[in-house]
VMD Tcl script that draws the C-alpha trace (Angstrom):
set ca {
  {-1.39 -94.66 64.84}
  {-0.80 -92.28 62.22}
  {-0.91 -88.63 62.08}
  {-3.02 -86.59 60.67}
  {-2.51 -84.42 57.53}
  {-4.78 -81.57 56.09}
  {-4.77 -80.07 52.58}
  {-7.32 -77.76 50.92}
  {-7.82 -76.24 47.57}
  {-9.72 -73.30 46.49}
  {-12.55 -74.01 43.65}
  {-11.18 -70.29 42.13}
  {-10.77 -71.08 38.29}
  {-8.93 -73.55 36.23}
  {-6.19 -76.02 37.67}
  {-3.14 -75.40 36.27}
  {0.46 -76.72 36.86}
  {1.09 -74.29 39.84}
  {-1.65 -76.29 41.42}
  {-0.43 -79.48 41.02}
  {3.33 -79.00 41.73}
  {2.70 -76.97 44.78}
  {-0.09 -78.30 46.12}
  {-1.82 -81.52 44.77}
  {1.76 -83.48 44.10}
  {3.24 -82.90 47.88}
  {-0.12 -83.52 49.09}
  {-0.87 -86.89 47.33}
  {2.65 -88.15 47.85}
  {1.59 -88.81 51.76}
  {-0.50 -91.07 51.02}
  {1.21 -93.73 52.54}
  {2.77 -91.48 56.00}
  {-0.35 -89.44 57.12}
  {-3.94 -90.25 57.54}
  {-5.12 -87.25 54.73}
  {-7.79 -85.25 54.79}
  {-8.38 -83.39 51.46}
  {-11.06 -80.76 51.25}
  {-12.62 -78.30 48.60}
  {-12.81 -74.72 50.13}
  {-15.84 -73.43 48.68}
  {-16.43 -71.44 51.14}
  {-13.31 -69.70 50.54}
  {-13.80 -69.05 47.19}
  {-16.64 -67.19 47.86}
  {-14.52 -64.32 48.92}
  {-13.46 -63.53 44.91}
  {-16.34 -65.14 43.05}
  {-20.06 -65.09 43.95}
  {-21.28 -67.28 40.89}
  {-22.59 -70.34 42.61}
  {-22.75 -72.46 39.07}
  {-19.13 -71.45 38.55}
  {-17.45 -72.68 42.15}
  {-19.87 -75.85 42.25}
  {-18.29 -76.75 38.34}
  {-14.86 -75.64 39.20}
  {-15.34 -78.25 42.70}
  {-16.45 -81.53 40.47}
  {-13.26 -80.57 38.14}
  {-11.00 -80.24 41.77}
  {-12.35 -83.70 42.80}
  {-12.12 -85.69 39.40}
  {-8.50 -83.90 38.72}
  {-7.10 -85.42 42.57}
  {-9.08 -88.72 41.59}
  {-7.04 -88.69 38.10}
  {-3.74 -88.35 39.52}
  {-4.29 -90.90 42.86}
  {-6.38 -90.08 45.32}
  {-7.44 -93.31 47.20}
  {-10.93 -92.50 48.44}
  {-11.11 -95.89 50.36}
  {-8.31 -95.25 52.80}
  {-8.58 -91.43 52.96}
  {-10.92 -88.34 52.98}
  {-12.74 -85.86 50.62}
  {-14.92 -83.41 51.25}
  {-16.74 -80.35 50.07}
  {-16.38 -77.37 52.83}
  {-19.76 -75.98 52.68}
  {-21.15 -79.88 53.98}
  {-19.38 -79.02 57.38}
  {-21.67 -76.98 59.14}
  {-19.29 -77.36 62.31}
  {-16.18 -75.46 60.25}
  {-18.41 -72.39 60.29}
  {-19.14 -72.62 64.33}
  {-15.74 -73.10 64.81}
  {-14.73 -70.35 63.23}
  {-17.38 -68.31 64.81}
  {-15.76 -69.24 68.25}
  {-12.05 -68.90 66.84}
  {-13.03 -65.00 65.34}
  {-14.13 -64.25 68.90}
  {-10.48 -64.68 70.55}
  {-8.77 -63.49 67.57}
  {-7.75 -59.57 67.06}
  {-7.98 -57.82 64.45}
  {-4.58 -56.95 64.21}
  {-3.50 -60.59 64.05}
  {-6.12 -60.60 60.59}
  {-4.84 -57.10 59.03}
  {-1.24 -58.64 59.17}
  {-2.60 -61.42 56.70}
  {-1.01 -61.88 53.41}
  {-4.56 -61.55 51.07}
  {-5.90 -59.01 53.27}
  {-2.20 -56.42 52.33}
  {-2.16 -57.31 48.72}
  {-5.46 -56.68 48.59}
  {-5.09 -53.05 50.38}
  {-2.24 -52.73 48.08}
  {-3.85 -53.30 44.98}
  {-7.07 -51.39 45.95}
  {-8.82 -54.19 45.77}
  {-12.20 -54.40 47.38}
  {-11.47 -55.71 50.64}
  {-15.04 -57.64 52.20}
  {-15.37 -59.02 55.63}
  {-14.83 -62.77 54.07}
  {-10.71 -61.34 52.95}
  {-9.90 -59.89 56.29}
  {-11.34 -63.01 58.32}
  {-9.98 -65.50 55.75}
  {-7.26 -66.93 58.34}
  {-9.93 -67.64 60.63}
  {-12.20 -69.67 58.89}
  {-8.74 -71.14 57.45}
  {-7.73 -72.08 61.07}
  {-11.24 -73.74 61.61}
  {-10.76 -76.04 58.71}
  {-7.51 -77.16 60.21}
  {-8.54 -77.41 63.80}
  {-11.24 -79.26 63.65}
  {-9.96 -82.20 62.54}
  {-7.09 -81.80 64.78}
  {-4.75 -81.95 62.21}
  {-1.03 -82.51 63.26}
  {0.62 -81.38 59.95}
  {-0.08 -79.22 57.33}
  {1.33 -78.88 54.16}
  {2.69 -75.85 52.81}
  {4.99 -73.98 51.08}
  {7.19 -71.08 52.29}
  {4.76 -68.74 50.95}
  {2.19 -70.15 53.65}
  {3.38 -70.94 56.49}
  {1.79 -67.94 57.85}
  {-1.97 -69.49 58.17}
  {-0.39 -72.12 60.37}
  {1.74 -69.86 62.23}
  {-1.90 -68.32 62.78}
  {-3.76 -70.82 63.37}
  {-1.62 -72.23 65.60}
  {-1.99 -68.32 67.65}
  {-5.92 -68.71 67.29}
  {-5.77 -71.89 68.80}
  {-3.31 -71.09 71.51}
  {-5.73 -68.17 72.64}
  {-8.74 -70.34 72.67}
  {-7.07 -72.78 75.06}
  {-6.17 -70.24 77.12}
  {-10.03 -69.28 77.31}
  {-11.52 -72.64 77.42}
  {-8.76 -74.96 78.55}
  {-5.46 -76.44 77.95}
  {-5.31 -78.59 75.09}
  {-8.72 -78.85 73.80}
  {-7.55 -77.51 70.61}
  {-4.23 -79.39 68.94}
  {-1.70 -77.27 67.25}
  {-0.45 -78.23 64.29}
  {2.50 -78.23 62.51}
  {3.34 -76.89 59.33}
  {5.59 -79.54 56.91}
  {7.10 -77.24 54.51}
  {9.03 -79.03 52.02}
  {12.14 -77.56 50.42}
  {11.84 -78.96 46.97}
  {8.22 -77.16 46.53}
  {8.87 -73.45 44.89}
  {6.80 -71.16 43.61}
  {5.94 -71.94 40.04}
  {6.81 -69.06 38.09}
  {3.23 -67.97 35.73}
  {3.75 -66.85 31.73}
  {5.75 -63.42 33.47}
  {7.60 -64.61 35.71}
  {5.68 -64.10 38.75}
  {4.06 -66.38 41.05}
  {1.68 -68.79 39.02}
  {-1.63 -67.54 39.99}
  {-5.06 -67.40 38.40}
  {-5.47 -63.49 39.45}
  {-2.04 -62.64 37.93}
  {-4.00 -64.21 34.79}
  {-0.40 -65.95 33.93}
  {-1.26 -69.80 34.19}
  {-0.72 -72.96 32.09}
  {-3.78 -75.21 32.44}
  {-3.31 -78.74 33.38}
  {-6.15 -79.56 30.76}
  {-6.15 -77.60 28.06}
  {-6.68 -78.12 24.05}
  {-3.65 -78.38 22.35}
  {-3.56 -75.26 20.16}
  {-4.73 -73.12 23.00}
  {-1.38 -74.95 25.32}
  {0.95 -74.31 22.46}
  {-0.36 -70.70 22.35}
  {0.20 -70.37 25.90}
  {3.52 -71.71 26.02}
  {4.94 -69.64 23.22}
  {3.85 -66.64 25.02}
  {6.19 -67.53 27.34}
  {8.60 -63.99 28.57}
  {12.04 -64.81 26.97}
  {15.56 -62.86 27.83}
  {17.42 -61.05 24.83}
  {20.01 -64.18 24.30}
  {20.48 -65.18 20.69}
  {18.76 -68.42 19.80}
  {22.14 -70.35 19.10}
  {23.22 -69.23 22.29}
  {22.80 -71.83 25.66}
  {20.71 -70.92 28.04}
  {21.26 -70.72 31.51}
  {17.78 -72.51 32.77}
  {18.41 -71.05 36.08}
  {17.76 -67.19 35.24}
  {15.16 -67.64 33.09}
  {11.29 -68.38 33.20}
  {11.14 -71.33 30.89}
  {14.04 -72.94 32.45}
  {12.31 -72.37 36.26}
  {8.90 -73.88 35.14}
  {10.78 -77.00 32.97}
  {12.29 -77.28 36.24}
}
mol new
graphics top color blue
foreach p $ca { graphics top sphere $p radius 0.5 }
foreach p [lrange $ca 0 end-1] q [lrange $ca 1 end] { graphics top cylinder $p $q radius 0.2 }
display resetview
């Protein structure tokens, strides 16, 4: 019998290249290993973006964008969050062995803090509902890269402490599958790819607007005829 694999992507915006290398690529290439479960995380989204037309567009463009590059619906899973009711119970029951301490070490919830962003209930209490979505579909890997092995490394806590309340082993912990090759995509600056650094190249985008996007591109000071050395700069990491 196969194991299980989970993956989930945030409705949050625009796919872009940083989603597909890091998340959608890795994820569809187990295909043929893992019995997959892909999922939207609407509910997620809602911690950033309370426009209901928005997330429900941005979900149908997630869904026809993994169907475009090879999703097989017929011998795996898809799924919209927010048709789960059970996800929410779950994490109901999860928040209620969890600390609070465990949540205010969470990656979102510091940058937030850090950036003086507003922080709502739904940041701080991300991981949980995070750890619900992999738990119940006792899911024995999840994908990840470096950057987030922390939600498994928590859920795998959250789940450890329910057992220990309700018994041994009713809960599975997973296992995070971090591959090596996945990195970071740099954005236009240099840091992380991300749709809140505002610094992302659209997987479908017009033509002029691409071109536009690419030429913005942050170059070093080295004269054109000059080589390049595509391993210190941010055009050679994202050609990469």
């Amino acid at each position: 019998m196969k194991k299980r694999a989970l993956t989930g992507i945030t409705p949050t915006g625009t796919i872009h290249i940083g989603n597909y290398f890091g998340a959608i690529a890795p994820a569809l290439s187990y295909q043929d290993q893992y019995e997959c479960f892909f999922f939207v995380a609407d509910f997620h989204a809602l911690t950033t973006n309370k426009n209901r037309e928005e997330i429900i567009s941005q979900t149908y463009d997630i869904v026809a964008a993994w169907l475009a590059f090879g999703f097989n619906p017929k011998r795996h899973f898809m799924y919209r969050q927010s048709d789960v009711p059970l996800t929410a119970e779950l994490a109901w029951y999860l928040s209620c062995v969890t600390g609070v301490g465990l949540l205010q070490k969470g990656h979102a919830y510091k940058d937030a803090l850090a950036k003086n962003k507003e922080v709502n209930h739904g940041v701080l209490a991300y991981p949980v509902l995070m750890a619900a979505d992999i738990l119940l579909y006792e899911a024995d890997i999840v994908p990840v890269g470096k950057d987030q092995k922390q939600h498994v490394e928590f859920t795998r806590d959250m789940a450890g402490s329910f057992n220990a309340v309700y018994g041994e082993g009713i809960l599975k912990l997973p296992t995070p599958l971090i591959r090596e090759e996945v990195m970071a995509v740099p954005g236009l600056d240099g840091r992380k790819m991300s749709k809140s650094y505002n610094n992302v190249i659209p997987l479908f985008e017009k033509p002029e607007k691409l071109k536009k996007l690419v030429m913005s591109i942050k170059t070093d000071s080295t004269p054109l005829e000059e080589p390049k050395d595509l391993d210190s700069t941010i055009i050679g990491a994202i050609y990469k």
